[in-house]
Backbone as CSV, one residue per row, in Angstrom:
resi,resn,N_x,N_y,N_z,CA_x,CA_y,CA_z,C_x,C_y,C_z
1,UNK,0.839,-1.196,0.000,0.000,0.000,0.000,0.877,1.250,0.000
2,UNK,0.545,2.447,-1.207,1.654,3.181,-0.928,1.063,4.143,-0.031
3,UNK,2.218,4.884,0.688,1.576,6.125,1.879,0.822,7.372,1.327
4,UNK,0.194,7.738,1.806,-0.839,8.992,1.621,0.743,10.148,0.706
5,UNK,-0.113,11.183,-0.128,1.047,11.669,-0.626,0.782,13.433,0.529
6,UNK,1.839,13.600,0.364,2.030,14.719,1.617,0.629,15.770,0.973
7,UNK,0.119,16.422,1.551,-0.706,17.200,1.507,-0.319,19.196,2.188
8,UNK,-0.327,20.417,1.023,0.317,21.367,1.376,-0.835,22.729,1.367
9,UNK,-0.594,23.700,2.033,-1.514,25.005,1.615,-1.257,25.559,0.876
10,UNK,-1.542,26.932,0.121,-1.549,27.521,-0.642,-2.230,28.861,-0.917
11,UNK,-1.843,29.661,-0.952,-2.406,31.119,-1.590,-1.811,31.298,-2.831
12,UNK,-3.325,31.509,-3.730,-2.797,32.010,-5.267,-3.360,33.357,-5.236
13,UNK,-2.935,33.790,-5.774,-3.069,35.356,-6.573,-3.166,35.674,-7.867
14,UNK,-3.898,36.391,-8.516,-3.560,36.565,-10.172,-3.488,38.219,-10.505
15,UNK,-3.382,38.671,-11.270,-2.826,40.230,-11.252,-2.973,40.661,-12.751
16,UNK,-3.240,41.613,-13.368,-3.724,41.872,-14.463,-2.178,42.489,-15.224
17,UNK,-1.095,41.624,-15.147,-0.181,42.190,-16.019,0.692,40.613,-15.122
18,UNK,2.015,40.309,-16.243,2.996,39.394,-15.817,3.980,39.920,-14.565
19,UNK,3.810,39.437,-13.710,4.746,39.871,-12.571,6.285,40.051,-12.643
20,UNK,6.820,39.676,-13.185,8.138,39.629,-13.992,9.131,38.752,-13.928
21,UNK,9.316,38.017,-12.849,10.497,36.711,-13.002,9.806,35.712,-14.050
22,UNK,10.494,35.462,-14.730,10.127,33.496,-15.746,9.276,32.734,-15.118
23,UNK,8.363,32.179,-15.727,7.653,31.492,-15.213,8.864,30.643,-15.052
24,UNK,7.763,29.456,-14.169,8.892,28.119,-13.281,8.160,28.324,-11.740
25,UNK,9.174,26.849,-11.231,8.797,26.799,-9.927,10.192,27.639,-8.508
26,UNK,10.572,28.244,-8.022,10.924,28.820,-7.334,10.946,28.326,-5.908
27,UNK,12.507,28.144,-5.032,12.208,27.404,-3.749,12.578,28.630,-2.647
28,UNK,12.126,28.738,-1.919,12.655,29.986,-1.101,12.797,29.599,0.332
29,UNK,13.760,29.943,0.981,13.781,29.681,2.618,14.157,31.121,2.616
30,UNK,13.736,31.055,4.304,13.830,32.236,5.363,15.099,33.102,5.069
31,UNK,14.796,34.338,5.209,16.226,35.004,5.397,17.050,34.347,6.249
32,UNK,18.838,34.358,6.024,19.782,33.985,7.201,19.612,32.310,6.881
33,UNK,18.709,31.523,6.164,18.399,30.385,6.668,19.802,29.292,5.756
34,UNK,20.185,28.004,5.870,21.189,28.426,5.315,20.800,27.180,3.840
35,UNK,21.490,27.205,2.516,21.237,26.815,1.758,20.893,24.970,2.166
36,UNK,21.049,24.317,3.185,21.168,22.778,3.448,19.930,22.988,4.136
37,UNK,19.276,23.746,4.730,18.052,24.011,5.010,16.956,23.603,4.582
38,UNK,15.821,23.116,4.691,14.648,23.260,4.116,13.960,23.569,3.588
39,UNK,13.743,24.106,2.059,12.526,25.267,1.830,11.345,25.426,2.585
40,UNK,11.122,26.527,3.199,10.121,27.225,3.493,8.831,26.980,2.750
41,UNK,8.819,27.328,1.343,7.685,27.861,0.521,8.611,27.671,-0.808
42,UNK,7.323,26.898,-2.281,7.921,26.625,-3.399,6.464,28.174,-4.012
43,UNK,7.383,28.429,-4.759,6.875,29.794,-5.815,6.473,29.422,-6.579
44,UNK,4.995,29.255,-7.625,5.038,28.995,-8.454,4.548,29.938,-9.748
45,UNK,5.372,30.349,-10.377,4.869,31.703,-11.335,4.454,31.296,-12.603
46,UNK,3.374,31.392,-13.359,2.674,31.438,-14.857,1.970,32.579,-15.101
47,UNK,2.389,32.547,-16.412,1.892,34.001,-17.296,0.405,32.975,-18.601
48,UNK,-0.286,33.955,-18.071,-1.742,33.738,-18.683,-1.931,34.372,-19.969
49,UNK,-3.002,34.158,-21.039,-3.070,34.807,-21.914,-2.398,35.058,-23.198
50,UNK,-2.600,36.434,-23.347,-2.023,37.374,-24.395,-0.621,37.772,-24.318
51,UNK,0.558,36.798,-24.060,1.832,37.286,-24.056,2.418,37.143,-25.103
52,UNK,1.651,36.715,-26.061,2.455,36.163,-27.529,1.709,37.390,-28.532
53,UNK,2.916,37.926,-28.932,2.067,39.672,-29.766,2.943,39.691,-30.639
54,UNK,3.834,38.827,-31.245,4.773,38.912,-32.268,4.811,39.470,-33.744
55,UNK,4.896,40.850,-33.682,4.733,41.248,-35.805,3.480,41.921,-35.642
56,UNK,3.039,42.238,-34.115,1.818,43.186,-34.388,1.850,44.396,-34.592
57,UNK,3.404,44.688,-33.745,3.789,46.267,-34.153,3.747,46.873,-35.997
58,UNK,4.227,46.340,-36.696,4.377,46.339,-38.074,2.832,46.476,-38.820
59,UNK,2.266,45.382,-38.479,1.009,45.673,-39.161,0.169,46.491,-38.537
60,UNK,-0.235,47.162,-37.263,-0.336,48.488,-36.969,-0.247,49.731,-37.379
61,UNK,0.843,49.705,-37.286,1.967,51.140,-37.870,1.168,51.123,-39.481
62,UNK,0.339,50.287,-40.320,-0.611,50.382,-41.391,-1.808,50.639,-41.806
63,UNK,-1.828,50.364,-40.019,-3.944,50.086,-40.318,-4.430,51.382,-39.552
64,UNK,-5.736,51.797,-40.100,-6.061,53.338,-39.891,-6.863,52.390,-38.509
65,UNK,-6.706,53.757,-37.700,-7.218,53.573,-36.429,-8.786,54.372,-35.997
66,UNK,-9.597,53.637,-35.240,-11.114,53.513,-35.270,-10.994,54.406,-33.683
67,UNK,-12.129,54.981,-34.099,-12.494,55.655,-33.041,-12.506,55.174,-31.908
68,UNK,-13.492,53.801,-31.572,-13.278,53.588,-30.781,-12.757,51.923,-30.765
69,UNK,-11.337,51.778,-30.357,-11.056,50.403,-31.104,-11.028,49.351,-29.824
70,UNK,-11.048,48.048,-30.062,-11.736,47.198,-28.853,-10.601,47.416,-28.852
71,UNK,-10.759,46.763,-27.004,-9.137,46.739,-25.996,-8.330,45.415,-26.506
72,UNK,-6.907,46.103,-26.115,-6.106,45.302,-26.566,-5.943,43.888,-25.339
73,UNK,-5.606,42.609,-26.014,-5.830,41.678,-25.305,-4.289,41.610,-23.931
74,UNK,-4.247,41.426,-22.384,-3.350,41.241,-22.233,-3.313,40.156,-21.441
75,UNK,-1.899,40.233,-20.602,-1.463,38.806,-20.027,-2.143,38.769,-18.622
76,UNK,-2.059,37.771,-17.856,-2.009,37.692,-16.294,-1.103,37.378,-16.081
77,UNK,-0.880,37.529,-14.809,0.287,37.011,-14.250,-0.741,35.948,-13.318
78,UNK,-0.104,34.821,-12.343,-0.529,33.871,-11.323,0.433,33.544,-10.491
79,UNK,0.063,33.902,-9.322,1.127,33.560,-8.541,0.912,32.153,-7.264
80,UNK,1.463,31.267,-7.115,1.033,30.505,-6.199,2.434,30.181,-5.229
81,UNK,1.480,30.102,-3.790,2.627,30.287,-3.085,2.414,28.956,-2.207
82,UNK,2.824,27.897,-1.925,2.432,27.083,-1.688,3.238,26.688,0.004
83,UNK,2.976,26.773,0.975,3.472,26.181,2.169,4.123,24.576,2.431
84,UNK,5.511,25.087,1.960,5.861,23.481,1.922,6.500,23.216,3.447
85,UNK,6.736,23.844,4.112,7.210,23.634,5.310,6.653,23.220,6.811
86,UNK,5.371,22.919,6.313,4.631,22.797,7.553,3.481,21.821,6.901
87,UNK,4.075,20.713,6.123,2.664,19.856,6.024,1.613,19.624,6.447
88,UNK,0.402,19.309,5.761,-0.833,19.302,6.293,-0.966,17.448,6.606
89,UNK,-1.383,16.769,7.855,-1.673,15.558,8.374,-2.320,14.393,7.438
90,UNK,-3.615,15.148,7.386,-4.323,14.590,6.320,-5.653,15.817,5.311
91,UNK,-6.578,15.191,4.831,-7.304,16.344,4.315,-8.416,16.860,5.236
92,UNK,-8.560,16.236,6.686,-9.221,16.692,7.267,-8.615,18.000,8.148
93,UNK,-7.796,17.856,8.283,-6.829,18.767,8.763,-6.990,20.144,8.062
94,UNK,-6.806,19.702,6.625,-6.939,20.634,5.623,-8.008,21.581,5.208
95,UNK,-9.449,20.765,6.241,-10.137,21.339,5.509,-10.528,22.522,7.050
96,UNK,-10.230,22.142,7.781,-10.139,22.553,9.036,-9.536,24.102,8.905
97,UNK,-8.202,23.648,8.319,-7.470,24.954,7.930,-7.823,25.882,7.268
98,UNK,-8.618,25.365,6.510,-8.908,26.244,4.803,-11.002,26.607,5.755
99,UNK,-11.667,26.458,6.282,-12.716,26.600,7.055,-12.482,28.116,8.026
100,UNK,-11.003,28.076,8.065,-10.951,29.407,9.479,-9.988,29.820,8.918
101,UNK,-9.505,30.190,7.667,-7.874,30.961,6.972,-8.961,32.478,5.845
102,UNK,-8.530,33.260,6.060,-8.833,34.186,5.555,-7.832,35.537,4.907
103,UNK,-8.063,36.444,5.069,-7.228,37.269,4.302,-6.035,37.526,5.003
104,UNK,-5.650,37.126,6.112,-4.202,37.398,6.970,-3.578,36.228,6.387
105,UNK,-3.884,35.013,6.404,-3.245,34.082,5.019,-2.854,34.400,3.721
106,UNK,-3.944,35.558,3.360,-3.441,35.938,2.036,-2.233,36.831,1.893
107,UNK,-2.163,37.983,3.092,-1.258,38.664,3.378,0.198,38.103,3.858
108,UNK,0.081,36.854,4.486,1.369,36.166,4.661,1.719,35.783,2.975
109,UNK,0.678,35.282,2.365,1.315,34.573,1.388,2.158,36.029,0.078
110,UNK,1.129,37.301,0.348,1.716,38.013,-0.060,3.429,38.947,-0.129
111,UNK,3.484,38.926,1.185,4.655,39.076,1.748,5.741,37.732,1.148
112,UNK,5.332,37.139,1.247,6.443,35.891,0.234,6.470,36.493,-0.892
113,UNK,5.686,36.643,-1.629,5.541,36.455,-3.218,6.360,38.179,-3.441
114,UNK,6.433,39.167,-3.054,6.989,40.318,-2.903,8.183,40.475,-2.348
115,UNK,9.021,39.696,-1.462,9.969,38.914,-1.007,10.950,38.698,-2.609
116,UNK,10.007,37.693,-3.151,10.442,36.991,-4.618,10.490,38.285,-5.283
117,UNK,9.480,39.008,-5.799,10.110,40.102,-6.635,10.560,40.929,-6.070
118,UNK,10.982,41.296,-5.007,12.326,42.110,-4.718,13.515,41.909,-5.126
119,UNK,13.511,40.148,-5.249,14.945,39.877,-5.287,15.111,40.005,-7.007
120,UNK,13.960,39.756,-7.671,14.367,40.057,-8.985,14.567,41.245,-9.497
121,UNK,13.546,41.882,-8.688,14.095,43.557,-8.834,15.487,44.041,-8.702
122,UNK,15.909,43.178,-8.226,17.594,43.764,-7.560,18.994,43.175,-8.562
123,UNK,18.310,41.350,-8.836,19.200,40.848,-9.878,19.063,41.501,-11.338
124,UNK,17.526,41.564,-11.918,17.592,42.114,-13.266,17.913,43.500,-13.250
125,UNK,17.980,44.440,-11.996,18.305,45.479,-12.073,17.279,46.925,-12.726
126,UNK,16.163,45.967,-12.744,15.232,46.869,-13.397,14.096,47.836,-12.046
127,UNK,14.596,48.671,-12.378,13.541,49.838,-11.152,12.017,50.164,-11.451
128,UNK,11.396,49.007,-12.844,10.108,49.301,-12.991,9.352,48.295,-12.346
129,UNK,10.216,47.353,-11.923,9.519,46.147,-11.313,8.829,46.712,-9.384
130,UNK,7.578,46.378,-9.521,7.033,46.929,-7.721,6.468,46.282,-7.081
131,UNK,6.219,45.799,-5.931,5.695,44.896,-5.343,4.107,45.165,-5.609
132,UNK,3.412,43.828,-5.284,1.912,43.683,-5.584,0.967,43.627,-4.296
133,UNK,-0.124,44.518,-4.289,-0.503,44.523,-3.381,-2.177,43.459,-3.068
134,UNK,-2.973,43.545,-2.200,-4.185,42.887,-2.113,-5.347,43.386,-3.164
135,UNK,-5.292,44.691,-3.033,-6.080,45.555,-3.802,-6.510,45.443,-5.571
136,UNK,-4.664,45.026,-5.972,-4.745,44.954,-7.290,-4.737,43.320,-7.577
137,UNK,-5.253,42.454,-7.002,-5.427,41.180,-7.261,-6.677,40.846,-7.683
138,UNK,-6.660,40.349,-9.053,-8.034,40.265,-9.618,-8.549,38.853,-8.958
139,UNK,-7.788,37.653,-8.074,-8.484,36.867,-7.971,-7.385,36.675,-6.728
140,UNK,-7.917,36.053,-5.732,-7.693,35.580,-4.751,-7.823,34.352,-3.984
141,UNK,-7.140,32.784,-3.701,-7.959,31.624,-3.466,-6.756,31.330,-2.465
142,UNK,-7.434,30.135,-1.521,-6.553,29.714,-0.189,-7.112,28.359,-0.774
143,UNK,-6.329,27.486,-0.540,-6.178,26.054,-0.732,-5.273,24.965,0.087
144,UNK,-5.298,23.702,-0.368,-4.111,22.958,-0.194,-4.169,21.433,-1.651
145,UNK,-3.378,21.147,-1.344,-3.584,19.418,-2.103,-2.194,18.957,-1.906
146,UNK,-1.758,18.062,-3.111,-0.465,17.621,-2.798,0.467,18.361,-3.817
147,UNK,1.701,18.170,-3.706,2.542,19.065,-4.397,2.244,19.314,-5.818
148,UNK,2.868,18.300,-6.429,2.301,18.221,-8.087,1.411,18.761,-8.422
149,UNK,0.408,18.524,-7.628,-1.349,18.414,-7.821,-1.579,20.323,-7.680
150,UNK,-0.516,20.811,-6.894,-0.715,22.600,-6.651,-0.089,23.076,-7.677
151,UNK,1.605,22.491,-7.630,2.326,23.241,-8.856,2.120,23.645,-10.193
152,UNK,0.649,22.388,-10.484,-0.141,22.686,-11.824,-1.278,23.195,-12.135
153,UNK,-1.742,23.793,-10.801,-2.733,24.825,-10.384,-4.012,23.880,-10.500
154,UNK,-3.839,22.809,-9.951,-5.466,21.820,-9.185,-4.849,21.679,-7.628
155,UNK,-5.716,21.090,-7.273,-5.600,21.410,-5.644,-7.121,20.102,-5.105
156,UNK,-6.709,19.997,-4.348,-7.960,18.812,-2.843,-9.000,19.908,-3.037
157,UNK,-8.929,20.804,-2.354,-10.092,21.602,-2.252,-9.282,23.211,-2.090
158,UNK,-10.209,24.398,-2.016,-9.815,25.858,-2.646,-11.122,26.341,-2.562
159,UNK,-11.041,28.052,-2.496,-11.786,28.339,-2.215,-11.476,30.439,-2.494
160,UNK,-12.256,30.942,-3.141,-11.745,32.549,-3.458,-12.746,32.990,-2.750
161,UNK,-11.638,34.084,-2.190,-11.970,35.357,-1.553,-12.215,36.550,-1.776
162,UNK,-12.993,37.315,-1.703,-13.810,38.369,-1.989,-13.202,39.481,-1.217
163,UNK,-12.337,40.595,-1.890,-11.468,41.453,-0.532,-13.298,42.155,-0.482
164,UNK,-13.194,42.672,0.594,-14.215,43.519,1.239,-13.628,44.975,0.809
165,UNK,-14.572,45.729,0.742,-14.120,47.648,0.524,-14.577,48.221,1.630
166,UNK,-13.290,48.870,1.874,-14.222,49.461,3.320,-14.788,50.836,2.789
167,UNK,-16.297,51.358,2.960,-16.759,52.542,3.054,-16.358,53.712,3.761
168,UNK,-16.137,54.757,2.737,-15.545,56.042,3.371,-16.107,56.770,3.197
169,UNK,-16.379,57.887,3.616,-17.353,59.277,3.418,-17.223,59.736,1.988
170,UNK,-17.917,60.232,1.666,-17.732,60.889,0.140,-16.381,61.964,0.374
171,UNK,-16.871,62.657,1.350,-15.515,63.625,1.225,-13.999,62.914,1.315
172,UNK,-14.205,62.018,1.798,-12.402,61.210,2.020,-12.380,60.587,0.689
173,UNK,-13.383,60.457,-0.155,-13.287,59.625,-0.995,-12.846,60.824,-2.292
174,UNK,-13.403,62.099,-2.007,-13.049,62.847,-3.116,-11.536,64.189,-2.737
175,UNK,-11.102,63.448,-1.903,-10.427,64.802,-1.229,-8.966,64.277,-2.504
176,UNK,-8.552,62.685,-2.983,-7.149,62.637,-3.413,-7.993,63.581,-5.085
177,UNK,-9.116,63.586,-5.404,-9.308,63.547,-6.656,-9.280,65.439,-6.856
178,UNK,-9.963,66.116,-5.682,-9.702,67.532,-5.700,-7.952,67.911,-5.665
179,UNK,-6.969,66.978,-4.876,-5.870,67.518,-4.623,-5.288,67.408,-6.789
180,UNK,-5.594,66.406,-6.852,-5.126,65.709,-8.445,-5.266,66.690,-9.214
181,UNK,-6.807,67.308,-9.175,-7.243,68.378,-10.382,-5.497,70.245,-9.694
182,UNK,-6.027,70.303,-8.461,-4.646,70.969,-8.030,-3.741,71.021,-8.876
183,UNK,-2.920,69.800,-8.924,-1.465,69.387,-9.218,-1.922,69.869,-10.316
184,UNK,-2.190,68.786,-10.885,-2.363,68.813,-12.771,-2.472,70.297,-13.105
185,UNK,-3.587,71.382,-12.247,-3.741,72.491,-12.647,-3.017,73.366,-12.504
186,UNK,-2.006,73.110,-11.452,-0.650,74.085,-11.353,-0.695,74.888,-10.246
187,UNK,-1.942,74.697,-9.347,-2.497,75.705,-8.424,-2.290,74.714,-7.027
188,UNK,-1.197,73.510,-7.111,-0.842,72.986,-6.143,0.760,72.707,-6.370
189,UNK,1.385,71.475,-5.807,2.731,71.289,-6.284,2.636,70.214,-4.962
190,UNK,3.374,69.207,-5.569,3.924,68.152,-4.468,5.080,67.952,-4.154
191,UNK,5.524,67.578,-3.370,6.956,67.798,-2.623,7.539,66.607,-2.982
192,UNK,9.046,66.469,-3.119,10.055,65.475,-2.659,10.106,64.341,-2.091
193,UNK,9.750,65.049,-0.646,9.275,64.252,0.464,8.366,63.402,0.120
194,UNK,7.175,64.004,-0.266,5.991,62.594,0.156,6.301,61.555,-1.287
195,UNK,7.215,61.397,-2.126,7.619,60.523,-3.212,8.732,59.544,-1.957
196,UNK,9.560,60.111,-1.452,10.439,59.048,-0.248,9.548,58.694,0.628
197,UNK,8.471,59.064,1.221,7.976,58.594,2.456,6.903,57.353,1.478
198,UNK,6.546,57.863,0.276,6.058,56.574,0.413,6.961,54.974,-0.464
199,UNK,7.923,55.180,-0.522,9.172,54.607,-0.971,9.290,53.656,0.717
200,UNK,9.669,54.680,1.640,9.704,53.961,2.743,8.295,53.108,3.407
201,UNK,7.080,54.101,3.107,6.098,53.287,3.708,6.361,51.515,3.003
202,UNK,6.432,51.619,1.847,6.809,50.290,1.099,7.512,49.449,1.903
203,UNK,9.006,49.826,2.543,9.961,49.349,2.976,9.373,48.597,4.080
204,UNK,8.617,49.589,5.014,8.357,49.215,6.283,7.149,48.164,5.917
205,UNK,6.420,47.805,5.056,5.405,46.902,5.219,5.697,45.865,4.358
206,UNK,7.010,46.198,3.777,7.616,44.399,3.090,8.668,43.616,3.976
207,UNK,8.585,44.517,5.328,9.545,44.219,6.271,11.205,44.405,6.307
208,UNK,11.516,45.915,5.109,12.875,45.715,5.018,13.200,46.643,5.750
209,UNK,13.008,46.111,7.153,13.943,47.313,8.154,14.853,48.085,7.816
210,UNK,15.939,47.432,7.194,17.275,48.669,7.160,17.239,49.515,5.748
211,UNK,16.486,48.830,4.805,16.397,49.938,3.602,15.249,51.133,4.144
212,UNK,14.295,50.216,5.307,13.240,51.701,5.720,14.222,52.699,7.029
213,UNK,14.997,51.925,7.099,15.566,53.068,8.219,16.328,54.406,7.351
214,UNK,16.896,53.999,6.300,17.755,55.010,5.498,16.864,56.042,4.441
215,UNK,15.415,55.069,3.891,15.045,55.663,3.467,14.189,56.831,4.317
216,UNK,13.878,56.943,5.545,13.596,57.633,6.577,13.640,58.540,6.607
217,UNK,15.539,58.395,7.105,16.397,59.246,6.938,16.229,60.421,6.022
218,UNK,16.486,60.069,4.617,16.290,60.851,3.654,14.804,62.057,3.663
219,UNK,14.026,60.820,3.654,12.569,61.823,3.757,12.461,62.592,4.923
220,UNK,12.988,62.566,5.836,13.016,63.140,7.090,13.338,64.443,7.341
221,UNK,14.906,64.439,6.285,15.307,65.399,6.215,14.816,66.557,5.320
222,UNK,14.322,65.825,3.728,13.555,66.352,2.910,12.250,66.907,3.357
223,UNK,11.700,66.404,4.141,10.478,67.352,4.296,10.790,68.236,5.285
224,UNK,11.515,68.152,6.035,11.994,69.488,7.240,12.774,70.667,6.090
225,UNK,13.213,70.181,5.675,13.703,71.164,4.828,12.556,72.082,3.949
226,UNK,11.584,70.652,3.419,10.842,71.941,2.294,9.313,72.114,3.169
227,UNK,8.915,71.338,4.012,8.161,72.358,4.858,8.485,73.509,5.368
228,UNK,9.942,73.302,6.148,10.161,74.587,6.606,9.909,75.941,5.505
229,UNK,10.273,75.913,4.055,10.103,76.901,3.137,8.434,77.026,2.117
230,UNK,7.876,75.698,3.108,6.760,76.245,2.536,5.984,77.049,2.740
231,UNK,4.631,77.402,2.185,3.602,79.118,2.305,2.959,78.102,3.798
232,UNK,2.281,76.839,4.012,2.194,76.543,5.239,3.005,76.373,6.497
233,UNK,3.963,76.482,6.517,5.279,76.368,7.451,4.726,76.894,8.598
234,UNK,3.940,77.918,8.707,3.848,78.591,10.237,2.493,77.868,11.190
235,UNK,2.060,77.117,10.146,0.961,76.716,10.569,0.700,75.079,11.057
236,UNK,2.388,74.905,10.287,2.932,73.365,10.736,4.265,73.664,11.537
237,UNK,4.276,74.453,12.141,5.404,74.599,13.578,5.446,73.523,14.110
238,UNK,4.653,73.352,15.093,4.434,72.544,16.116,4.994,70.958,15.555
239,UNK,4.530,71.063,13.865,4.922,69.622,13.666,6.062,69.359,13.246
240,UNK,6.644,70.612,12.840,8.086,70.385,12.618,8.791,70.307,13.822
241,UNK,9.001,71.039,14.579,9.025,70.680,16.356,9.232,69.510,16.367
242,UNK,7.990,68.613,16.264,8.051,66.976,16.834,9.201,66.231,15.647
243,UNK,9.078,66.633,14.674,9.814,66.054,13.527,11.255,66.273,14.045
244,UNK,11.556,67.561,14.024,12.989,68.050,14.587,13.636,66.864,15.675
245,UNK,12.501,66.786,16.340,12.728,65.586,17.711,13.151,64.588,17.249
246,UNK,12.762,63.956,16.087,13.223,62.956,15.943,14.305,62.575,15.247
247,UNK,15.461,63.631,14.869,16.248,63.753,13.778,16.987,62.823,14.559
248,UNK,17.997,62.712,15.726,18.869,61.965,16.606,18.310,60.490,16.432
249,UNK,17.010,59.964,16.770,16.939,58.829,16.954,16.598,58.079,15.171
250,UNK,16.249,58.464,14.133,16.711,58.414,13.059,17.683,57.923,12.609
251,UNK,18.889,58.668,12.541,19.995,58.952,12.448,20.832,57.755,13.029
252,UNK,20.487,57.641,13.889,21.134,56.086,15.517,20.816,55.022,14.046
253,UNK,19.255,55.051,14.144,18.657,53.838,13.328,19.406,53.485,12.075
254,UNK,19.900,54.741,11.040,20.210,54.241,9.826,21.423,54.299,10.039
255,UNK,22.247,54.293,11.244,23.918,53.927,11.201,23.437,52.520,11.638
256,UNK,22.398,51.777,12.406,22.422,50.440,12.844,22.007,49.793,11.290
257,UNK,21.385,50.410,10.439,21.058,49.553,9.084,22.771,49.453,8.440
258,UNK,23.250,50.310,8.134,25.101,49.731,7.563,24.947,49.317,8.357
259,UNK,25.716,48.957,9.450,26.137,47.938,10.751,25.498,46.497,10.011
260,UNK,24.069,46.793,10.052,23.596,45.164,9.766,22.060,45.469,10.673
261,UNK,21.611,44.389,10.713,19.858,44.623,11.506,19.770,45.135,12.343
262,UNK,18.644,45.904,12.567,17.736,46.685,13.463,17.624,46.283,14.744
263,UNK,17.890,47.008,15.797,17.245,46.304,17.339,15.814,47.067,17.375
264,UNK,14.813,46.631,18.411,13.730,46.863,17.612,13.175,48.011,18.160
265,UNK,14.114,48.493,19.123,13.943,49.901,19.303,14.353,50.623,18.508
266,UNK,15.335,50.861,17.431,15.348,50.987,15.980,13.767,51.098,15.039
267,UNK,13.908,49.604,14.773,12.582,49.271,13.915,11.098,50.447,14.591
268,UNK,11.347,50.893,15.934,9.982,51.350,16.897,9.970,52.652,15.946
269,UNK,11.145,53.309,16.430,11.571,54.495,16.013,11.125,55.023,14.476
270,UNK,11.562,54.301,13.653,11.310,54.381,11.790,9.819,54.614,12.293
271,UNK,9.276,53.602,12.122,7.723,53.292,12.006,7.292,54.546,13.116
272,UNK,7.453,54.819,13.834,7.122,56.453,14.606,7.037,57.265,13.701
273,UNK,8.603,57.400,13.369,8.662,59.103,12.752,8.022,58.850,11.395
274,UNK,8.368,57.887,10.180,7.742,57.945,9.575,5.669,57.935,9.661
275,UNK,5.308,57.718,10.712,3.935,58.190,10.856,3.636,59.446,11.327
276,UNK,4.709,60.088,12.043,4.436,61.544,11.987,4.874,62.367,10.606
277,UNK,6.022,61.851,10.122,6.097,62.946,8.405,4.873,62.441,7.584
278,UNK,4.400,61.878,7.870,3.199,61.241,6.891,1.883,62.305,7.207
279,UNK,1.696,62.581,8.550,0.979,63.016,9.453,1.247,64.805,9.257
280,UNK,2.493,64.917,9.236,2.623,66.270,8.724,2.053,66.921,7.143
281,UNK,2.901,65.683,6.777,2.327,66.003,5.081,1.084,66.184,4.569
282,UNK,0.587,65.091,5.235,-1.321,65.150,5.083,-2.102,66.878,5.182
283,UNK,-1.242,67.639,7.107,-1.479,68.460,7.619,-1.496,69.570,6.562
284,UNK,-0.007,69.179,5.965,-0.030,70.378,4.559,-0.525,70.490,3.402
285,UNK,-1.394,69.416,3.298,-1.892,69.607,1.914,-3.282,69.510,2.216
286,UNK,-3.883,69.246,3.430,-5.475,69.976,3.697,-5.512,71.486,3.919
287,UNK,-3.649,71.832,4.248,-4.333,73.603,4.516,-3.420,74.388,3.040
288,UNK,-3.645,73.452,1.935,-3.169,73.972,0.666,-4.466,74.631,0.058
């Protein structure tokens, strides 16, 4: 009799464009963990669709163009992230799991899969590549089965999730679209700063402590600087004040990122100040 075949979880994702590493299967362990180690989690990436467009440019560049011309066909990306490190018993187990797993599953599994394109971001060297968030996932499913049976996108049982929207007032809902018409119209201007702070917000919620401590840094300084010269400046004192406060413990933080990791009074610190420059910035562009 042969033995039951191991049984694993899974979060897939799909995304309305190719995520960018090669498709294939992908093995990943823990940071620090060491290559004789275990994988953690196997990656599994496929591109859907419309990726094959070969010689369309040419015959284009010929054909007269229609008012209104249907959309052009494109790819998906699919991402599956499969939990190989913590086998499931049997399928009752499984179903147990997959009965009470919800979107904080999806968010672990996300944090992997963004993990993975960081690192390709860094080998191919390309700065257009960005991590993927919950929001822009056209499909969402928690599962398990056995390996094979996931890597080829079937599964024991699965199940998609529906993100929820949370309701906001009309005015919160129209306040980014009044600032937009602003910009565009010339009768606003955006700063420096809030392009690094949210560079770092990134950092801090893909968990890269020491790139968010430096990038901090930077924005930290950038917005003390161009608040201080902005037409609101007198009216954001107080918050430059608190900001000012935090220039020293900053500073500590992104000499401990060279050094090497964060103590987590470090890590406390980032995630502080960066919620007060965030907090400032907001301040200045409701009294724009």
């Amino acid at each position: 009799m042969n033995p039951p075949r191991p049984l694993f979880r899974f979060v897939q994702v799909e995304y309305p464009w190719p995520l960018g590493p090669p498709d294939g299967r992908y093995l990943l362990r823990g940071p620090g963990d060491l290559d004789r180690s275990e994988p953690a989690h196997v990656l599994v990436l496929v591109t859907l669709g419309a990726h094959q467009r070969r010689g369309l440019a040419r015959v284009r560049s010929r054909r007269k163009a229609h008012p209104e011309p249907s959309p052009a066909p494109v790819a998906t990306g699919r991402a599956t992230i499969v939990d190989v490190g913590r086998p499931l018993e049997d399928e009752a187990e499984g179903r147990r799991w997959l009965s009470g797993a919800g979107e904080p599953e999806v968010d672990a599994g996300l944090t992997v899969l963004n993990h993975a394109l960081q690192a390709f971001r860094l080998v191919s060297a390309d700065p257009h590549l960005h991590p993927v968030g919950r929001r822009q996932a056209l499909v969402a499913r928690l599962g398990f089965g056995a390996g094979e049976q996931v890597a080829h996108g079937h599964w024991t049982d699965a199940r998609e999730l529906i993100a929820r929207r949370r309701r906001q007032p009309r005015a919160r809902v129209l306040e980014p679209q009044a600032r937009l018409a602003a910009v565009l119209g010339g009768r606003d201007s955006v700063l420096i700063s809030e392009e690094l702070v949210l560079r770092a917000r990134v950092d801090v919620e893909q968990g890269r402590d020491r790139e968010a401590a430096l990038q901090v840094l930077v924005a930290l300084d950038a917005a003390l600087a161009e608040l201080q010269i902005d037409g609101s400046a007198g009216a954001l004192e107080e918050r430059l004040e608190e900001l000012r406060g935090q220039r020293e413990a900053i500073a500590r933080a992104a000499q401990s990122a060279l050094a090497g990791s964060l103590p987590k009074a470090d890590r406390d610190a980032v995630r502080h100040t960066l919620d007060r420059i965030e907090a400032a910035l907001r301040a200045r562009a409701a009294s724009a």
